[in-house]
TORTI-358456 format. One record per atom (N, C-alpha, C): residue in three letters; atom name; y, z, x. Coordinates in steps of 0.05 Angstrom, whole numbers. Each point is the difference from the previous one (the first is absolute). Example, Ala and Ser with C-alpha at 12.3 -4.5 7.8 and 13.67 -1.06 7.14 Angstrom:
! residues 2
<node "ALA"; "N"; <-114; 156; 264>>
<node "ALA"; "CA"; <24; 0; -18>>
<node "ALA"; "C"; <24; 0; 18>>
<node "SER"; "N"; <21; -14; -7>>
<node "SER"; "CA"; <24; 1; 16>>
<node "SER"; "C"; <22; 14; -15>>
This chain:
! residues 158
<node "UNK"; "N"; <-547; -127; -125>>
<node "UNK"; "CA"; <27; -6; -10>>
<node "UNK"; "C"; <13; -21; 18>>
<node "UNK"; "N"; <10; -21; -13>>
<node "UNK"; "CA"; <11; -18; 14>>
<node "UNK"; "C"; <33; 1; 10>>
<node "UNK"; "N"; <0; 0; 21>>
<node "UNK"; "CA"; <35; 14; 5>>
<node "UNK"; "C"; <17; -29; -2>>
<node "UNK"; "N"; <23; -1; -5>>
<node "UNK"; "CA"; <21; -9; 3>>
<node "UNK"; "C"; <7; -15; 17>>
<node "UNK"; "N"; <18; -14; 15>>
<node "UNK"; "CA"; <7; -22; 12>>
<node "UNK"; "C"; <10; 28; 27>>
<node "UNK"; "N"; <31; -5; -19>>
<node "UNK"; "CA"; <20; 16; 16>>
<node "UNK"; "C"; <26; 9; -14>>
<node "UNK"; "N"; <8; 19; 7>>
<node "UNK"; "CA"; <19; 19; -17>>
<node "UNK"; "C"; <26; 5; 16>>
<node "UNK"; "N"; <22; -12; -7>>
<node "UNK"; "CA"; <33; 15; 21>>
<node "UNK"; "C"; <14; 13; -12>>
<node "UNK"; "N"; <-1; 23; 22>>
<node "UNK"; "CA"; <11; 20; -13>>
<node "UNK"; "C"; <22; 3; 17>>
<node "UNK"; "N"; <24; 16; -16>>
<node "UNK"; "CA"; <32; -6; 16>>
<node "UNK"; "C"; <13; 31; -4>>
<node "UNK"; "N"; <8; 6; 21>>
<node "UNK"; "CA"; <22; 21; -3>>
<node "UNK"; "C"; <18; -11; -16>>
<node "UNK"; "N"; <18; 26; -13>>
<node "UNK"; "CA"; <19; -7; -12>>
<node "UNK"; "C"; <28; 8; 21>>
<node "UNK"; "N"; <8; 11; -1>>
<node "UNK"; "CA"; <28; 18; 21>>
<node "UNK"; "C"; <-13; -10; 22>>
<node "UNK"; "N"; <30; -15; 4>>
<node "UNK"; "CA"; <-1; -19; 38>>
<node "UNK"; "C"; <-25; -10; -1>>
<node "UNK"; "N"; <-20; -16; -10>>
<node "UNK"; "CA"; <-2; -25; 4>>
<node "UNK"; "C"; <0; -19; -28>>
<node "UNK"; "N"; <4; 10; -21>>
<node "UNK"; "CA"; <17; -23; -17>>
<node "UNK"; "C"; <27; 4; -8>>
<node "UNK"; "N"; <16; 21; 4>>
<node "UNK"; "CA"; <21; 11; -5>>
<node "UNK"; "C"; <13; 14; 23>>
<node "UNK"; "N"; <24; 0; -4>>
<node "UNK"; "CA"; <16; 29; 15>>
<node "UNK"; "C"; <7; 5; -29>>
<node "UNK"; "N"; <4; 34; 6>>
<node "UNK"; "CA"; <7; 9; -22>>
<node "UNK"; "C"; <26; 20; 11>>
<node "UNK"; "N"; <22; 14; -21>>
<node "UNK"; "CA"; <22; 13; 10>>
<node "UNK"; "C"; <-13; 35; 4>>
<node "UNK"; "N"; <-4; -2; 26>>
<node "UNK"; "CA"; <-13; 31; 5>>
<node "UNK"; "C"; <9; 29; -14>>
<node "UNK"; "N"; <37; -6; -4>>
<node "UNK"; "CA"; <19; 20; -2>>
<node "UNK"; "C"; <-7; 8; -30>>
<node "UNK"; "N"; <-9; -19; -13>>
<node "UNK"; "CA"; <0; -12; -33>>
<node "UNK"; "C"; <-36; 26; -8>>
<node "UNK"; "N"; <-26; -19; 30>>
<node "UNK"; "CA"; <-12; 14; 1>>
<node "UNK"; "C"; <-6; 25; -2>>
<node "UNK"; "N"; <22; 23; 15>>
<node "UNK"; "CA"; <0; 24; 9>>
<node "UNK"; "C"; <11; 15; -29>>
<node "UNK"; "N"; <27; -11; -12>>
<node "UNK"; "CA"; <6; 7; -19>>
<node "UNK"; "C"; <-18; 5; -29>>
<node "UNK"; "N"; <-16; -26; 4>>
<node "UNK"; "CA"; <-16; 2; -26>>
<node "UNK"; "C"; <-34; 8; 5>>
<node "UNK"; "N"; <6; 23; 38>>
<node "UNK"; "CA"; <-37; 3; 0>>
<node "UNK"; "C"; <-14; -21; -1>>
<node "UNK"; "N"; <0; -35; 6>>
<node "UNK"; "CA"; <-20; -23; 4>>
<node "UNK"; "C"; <-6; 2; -43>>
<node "UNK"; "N"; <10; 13; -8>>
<node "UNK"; "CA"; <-7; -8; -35>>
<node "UNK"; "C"; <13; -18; -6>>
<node "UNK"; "N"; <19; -19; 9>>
<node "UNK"; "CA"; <12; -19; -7>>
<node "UNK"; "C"; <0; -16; 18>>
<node "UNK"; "N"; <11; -33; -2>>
<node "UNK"; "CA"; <4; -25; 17>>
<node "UNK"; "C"; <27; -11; 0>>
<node "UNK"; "N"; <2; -8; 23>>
<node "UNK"; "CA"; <36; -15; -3>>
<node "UNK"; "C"; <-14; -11; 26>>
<node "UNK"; "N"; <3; -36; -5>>
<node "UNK"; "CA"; <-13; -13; 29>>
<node "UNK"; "C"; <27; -12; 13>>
<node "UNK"; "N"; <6; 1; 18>>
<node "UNK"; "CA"; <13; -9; 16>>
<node "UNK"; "C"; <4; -27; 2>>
<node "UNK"; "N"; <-33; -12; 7>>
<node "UNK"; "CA"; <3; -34; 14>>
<node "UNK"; "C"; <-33; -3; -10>>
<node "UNK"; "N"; <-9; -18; -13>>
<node "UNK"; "CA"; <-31; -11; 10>>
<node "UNK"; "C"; <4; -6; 35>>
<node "UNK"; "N"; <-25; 2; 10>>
<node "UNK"; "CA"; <-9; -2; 22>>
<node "UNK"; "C"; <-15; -32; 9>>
<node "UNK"; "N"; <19; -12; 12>>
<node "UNK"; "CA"; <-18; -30; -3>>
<node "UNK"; "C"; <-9; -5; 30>>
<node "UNK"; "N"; <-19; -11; 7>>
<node "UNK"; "CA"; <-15; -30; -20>>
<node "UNK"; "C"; <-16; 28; -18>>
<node "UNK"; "N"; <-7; 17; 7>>
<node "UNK"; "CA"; <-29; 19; -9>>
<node "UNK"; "C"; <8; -1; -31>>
<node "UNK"; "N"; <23; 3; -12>>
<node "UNK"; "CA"; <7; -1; -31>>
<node "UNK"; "C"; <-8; -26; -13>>
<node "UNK"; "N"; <-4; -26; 22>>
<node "UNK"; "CA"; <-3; -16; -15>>
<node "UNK"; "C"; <-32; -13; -3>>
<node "UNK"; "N"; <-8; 9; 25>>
<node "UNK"; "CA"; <-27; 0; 2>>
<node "UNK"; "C"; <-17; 16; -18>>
<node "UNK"; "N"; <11; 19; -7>>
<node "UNK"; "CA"; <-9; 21; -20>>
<node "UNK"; "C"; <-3; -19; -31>>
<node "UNK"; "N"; <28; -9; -12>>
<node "UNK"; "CA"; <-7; -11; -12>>
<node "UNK"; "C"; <-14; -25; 1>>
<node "UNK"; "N"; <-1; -21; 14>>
<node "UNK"; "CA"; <-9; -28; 5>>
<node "UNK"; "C"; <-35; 20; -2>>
<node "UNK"; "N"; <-11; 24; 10>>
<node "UNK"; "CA"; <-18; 3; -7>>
<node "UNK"; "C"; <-19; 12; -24>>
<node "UNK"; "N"; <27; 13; -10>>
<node "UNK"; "CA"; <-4; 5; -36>>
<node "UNK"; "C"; <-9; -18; -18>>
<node "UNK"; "N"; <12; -27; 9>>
<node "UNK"; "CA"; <2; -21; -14>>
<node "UNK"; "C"; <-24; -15; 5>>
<node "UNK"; "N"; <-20; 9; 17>>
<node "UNK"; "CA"; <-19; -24; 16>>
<node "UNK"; "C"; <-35; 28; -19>>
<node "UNK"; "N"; <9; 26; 16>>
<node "UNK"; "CA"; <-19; 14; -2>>
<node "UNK"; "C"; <7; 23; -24>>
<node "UNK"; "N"; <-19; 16; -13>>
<node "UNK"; "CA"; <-3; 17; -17>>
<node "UNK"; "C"; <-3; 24; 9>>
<node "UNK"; "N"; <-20; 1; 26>>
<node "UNK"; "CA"; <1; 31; 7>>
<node "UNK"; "C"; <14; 6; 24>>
<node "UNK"; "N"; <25; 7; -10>>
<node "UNK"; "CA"; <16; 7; 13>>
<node "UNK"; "C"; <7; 38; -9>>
<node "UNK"; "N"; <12; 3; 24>>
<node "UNK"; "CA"; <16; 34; -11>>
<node "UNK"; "C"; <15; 9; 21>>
<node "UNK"; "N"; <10; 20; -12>>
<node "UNK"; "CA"; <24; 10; 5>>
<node "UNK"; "C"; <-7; 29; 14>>
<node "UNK"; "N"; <3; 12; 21>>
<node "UNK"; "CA"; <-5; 27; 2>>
<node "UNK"; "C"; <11; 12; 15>>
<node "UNK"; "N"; <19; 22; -9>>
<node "UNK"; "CA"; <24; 15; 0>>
<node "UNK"; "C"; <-6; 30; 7>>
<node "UNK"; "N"; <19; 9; 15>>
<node "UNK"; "CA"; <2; 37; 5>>
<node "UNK"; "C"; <13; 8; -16>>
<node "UNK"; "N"; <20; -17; -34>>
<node "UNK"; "CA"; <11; 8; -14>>
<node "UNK"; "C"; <-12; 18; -22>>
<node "UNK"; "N"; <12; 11; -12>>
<node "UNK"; "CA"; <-9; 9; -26>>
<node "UNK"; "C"; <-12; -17; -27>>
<node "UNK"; "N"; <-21; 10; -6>>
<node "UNK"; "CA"; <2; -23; -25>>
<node "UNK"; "C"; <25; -6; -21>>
<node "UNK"; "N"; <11; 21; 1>>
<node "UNK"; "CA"; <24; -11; -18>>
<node "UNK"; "C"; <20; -10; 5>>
<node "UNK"; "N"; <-9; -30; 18>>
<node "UNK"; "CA"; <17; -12; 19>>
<node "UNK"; "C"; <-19; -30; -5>>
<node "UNK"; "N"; <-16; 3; -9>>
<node "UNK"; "CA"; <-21; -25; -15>>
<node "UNK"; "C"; <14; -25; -21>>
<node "UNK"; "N"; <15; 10; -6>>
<node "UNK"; "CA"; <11; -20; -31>>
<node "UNK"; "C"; <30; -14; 31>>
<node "UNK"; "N"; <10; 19; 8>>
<node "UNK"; "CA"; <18; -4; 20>>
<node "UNK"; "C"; <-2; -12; 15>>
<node "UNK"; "N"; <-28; -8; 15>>
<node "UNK"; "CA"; <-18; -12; 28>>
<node "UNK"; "C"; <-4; -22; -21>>
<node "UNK"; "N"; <-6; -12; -16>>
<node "UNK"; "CA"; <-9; -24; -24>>
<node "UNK"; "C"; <13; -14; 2>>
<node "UNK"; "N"; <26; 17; -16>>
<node "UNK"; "CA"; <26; -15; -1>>
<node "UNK"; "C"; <18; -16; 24>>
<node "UNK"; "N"; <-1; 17; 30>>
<node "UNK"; "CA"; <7; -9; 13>>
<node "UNK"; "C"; <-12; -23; 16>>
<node "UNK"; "N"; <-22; -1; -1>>
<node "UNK"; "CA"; <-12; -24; 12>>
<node "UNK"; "C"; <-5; -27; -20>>
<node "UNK"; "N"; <15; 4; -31>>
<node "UNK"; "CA"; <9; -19; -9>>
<node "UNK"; "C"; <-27; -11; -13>>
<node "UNK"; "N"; <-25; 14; -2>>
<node "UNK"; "CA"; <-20; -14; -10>>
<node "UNK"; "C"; <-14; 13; -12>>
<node "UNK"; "N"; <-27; -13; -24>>
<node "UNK"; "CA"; <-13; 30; -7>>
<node "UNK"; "C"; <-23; 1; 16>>
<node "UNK"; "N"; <8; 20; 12>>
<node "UNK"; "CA"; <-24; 11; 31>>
<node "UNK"; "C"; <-19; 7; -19>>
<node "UNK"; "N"; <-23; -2; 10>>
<node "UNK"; "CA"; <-27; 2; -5>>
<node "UNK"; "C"; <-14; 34; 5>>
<node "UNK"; "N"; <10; 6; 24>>
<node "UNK"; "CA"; <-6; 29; 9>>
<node "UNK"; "C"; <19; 12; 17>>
<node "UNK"; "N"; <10; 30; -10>>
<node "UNK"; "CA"; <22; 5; 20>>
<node "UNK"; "C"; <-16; 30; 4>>
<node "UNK"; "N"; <-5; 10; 23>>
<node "UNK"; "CA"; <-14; 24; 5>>
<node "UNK"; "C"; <16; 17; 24>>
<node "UNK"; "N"; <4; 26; -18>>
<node "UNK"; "CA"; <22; 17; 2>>
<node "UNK"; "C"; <-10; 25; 10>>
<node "UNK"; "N"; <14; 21; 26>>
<node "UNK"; "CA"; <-20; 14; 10>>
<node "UNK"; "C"; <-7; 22; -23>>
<node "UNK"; "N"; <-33; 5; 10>>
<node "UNK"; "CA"; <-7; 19; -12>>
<node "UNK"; "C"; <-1; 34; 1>>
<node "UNK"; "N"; <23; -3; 17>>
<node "UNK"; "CA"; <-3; 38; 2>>
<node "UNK"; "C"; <32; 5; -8>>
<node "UNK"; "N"; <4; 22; 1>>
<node "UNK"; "CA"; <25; 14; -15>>
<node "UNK"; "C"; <20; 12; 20>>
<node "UNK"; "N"; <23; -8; -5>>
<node "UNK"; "CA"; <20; 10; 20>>
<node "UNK"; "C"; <17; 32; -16>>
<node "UNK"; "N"; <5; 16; 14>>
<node "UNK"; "CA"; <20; 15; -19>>
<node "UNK"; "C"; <19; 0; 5>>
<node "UNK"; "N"; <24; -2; -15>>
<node "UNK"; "CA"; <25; -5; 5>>
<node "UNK"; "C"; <9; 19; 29>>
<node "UNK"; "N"; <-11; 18; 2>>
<node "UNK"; "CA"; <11; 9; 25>>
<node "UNK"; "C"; <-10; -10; 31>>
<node "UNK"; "N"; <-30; -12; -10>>
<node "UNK"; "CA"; <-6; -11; 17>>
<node "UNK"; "C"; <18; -26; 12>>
<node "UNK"; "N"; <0; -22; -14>>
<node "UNK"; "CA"; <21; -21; -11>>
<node "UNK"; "C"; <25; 10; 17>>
<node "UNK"; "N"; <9; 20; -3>>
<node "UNK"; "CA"; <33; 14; 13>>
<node "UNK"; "C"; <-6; 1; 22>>
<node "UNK"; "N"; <-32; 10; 3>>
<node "UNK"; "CA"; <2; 2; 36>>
<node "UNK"; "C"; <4; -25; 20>>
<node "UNK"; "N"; <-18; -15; -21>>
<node "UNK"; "CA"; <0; -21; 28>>
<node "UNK"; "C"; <24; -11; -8>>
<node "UNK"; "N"; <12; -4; -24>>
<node "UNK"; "CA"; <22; -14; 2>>
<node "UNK"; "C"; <25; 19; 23>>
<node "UNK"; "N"; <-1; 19; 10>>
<node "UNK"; "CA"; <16; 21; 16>>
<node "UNK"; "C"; <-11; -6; 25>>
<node "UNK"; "N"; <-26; -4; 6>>
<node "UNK"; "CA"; <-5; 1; 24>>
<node "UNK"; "C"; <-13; -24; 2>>
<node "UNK"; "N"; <21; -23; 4>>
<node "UNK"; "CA"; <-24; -28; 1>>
<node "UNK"; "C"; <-16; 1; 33>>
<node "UNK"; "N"; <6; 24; 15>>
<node "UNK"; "CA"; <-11; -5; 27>>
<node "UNK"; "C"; <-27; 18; -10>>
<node "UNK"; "N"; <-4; 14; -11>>
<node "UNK"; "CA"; <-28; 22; -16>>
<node "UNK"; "C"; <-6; -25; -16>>
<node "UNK"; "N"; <-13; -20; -3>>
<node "UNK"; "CA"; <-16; -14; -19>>
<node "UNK"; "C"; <-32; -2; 3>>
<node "UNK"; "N"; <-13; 1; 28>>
<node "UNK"; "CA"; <-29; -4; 7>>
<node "UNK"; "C"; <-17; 16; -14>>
<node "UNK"; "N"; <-2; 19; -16>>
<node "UNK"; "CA"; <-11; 5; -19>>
<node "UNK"; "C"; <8; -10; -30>>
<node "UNK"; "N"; <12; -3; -12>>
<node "UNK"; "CA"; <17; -34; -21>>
<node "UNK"; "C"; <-17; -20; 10>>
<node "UNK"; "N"; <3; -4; 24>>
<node "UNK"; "CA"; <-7; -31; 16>>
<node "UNK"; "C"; <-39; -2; -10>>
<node "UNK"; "N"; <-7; 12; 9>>
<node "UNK"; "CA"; <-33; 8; 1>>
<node "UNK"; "C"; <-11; 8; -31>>
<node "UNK"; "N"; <10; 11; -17>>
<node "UNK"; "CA"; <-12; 7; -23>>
<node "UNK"; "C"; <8; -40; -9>>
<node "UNK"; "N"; <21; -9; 0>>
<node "UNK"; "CA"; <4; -31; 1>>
<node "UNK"; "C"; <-22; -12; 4>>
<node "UNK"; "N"; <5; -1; 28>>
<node "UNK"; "CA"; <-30; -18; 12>>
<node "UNK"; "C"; <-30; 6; -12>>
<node "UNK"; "N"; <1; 23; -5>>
<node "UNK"; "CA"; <-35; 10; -10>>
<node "UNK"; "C"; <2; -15; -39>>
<node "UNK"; "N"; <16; 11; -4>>
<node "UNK"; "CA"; <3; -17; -29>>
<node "UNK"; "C"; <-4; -22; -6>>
<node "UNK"; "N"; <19; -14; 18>>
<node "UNK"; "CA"; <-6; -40; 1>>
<node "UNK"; "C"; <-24; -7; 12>>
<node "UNK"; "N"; <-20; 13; 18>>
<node "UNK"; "CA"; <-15; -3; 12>>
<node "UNK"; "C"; <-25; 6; -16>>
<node "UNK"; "N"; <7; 10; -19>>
<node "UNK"; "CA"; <-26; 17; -20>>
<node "UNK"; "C"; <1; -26; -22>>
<node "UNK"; "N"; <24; -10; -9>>
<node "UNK"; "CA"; <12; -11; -18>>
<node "UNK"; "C"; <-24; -29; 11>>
<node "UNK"; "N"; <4; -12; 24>>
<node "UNK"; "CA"; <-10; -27; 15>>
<node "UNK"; "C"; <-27; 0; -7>>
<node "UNK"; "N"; <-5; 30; 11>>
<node "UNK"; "CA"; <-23; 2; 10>>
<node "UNK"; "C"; <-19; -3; -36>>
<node "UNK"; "N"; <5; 11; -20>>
<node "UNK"; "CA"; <-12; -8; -22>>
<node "UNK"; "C"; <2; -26; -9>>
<node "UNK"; "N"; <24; -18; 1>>
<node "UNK"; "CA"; <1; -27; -7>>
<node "UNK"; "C"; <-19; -14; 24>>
<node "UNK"; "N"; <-1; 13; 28>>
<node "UNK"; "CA"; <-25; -15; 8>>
<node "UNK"; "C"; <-14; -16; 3>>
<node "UNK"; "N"; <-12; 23; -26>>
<node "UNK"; "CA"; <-32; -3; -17>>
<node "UNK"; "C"; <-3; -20; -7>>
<node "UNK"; "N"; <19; -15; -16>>
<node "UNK"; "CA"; <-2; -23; -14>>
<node "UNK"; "C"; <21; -26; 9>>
<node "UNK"; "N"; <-4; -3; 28>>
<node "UNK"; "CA"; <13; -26; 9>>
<node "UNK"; "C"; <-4; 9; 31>>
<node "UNK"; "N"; <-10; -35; -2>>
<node "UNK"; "CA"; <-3; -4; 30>>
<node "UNK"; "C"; <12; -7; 22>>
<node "UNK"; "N"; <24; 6; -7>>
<node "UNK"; "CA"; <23; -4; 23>>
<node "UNK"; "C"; <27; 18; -13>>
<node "UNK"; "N"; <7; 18; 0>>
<node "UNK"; "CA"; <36; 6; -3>>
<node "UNK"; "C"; <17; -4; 18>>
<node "UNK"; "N"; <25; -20; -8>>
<node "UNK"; "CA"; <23; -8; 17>>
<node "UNK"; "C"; <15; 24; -13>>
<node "UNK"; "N"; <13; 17; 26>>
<node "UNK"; "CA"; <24; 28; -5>>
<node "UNK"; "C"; <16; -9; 15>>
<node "UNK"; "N"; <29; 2; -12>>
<node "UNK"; "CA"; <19; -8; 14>>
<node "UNK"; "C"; <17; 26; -5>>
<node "UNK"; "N"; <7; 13; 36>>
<node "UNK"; "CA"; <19; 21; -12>>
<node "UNK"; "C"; <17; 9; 19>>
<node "UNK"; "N"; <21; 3; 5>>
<node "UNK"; "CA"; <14; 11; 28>>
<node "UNK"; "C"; <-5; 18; 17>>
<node "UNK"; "N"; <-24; 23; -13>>
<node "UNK"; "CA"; <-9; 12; 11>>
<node "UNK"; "C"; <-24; -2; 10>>
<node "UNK"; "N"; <-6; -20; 13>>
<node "UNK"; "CA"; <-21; -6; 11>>
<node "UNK"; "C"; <-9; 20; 17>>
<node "UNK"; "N"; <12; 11; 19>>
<node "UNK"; "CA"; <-10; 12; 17>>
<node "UNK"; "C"; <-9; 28; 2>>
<node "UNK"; "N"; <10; 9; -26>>
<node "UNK"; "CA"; <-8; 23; -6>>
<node "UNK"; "C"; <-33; 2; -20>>
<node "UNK"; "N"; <-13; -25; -6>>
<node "UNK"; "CA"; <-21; -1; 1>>
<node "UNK"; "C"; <-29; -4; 21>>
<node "UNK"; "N"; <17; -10; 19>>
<node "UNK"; "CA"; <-22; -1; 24>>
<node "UNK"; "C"; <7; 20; 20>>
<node "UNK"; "N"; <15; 20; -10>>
<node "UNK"; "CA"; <-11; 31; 10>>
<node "UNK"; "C"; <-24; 18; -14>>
<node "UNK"; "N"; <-12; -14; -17>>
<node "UNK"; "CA"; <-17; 8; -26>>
<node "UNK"; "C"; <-28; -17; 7>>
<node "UNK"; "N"; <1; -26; 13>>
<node "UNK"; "CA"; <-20; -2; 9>>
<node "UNK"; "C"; <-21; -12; -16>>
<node "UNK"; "N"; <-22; 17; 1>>
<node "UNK"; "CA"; <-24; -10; -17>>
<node "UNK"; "C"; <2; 10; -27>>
<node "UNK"; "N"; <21; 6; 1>>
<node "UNK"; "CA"; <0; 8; -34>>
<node "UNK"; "C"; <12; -15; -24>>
<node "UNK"; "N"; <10; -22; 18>>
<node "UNK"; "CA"; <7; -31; -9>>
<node "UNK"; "C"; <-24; -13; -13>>
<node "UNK"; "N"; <-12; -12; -17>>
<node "UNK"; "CA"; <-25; -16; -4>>
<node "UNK"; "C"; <-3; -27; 23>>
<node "UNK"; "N"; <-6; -8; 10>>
<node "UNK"; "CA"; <-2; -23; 7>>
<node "UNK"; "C"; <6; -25; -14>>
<node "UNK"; "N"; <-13; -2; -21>>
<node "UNK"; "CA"; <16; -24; -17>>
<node "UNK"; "C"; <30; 2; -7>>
<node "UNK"; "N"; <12; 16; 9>>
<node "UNK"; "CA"; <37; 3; -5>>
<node "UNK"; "C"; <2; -6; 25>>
<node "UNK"; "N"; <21; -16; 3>>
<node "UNK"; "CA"; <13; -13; 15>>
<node "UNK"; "C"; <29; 6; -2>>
<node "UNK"; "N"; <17; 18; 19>>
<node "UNK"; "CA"; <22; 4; -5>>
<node "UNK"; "C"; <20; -9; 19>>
<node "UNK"; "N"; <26; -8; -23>>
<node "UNK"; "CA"; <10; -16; 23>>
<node "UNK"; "C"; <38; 5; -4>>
<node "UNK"; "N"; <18; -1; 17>>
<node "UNK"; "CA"; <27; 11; 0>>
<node "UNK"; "C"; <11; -23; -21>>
<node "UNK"; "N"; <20; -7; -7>>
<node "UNK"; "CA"; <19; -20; -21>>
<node "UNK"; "C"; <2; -9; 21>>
<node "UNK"; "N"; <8; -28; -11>>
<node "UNK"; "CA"; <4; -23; 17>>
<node "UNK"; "C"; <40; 9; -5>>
<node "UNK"; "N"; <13; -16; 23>>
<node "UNK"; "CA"; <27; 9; 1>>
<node "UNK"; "C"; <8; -23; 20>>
<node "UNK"; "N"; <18; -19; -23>>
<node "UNK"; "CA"; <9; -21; 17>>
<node "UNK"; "C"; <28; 13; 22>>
<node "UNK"; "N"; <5; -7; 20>>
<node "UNK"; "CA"; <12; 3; 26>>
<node "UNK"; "C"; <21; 9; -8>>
<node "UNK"; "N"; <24; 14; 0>>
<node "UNK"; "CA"; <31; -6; -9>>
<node "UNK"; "C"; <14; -12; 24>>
């Protein structure tokens, strides 16, 4: 099988957006209200929509936050990939109560997006990830693929 070039993949929350947290908490992350695009990374995002096709989107949101994530980035995204495990509303309460208790939230996160990479992979020979949480992937180590390349938003100076 012949793989692919290269594939960028982008957080959504803080590195193409701020979003209103309070808005967050109220509606459990099932809804969006953005604050600000995040630039230059908002614009680079698009200047590379516009250049490349395989691009995506990949979120700790809910999928029913997909038509919402579309809309806000103003284009028709190609792939928006939404986590795959299930929160229960009480869970959701907790960490929203105890944002200092999140490292288990934090880690079922990272194993998700990392499972998520790690299958797209397969089929491309380079992934550009851009995500604020960089560093909570290279506590994870070799469980990164090598062909992903992850890297923090670019953030001009204020």
């Amino acid at each position: 099988m012949k793989l692919l070039k290269k594939l960028f993949v982008f957080d959504f929350d803080e590195t193409l957006v701020k979003c209103d947290r309070d808005h967050d908490a109220k509606t459990r992350y099932e809804d969006i209200k953005i604050i600000e695009k995040i630039e230059p990374m908002f614009s680079i995002f698009r200047s590379l929509i516009n250049t490349y096709s395989d691009i995506v989107i990949l979120t700790n949101r809910t999928y029913k936050c997909t038509e919402d994530i579309a809309n806000a980035l103003g284009i028709g995204i190609t792939r928006i990939l939404t986590r795959s495990y299930c929160l229960t509303r009480m869970e959701i309460d907790i960490v929203i109560a105890h944002p200092e208790d999140l490292e288990d939230f934090l880690l079922r996160m990272d194993h998700d997006k990392i499972d998520k990479l790690t299958k797209l992979a397969k089929n491309y020979e380079n992934i550009y990830f851009f995500d604020d949480l960089k560093a909570r992937y290279e506590k994870h180590g070799n469980m990164v693929p090598e062909n992903v390349h992850i890297f923090l938003p670019i953030e001009v100076e204020k």
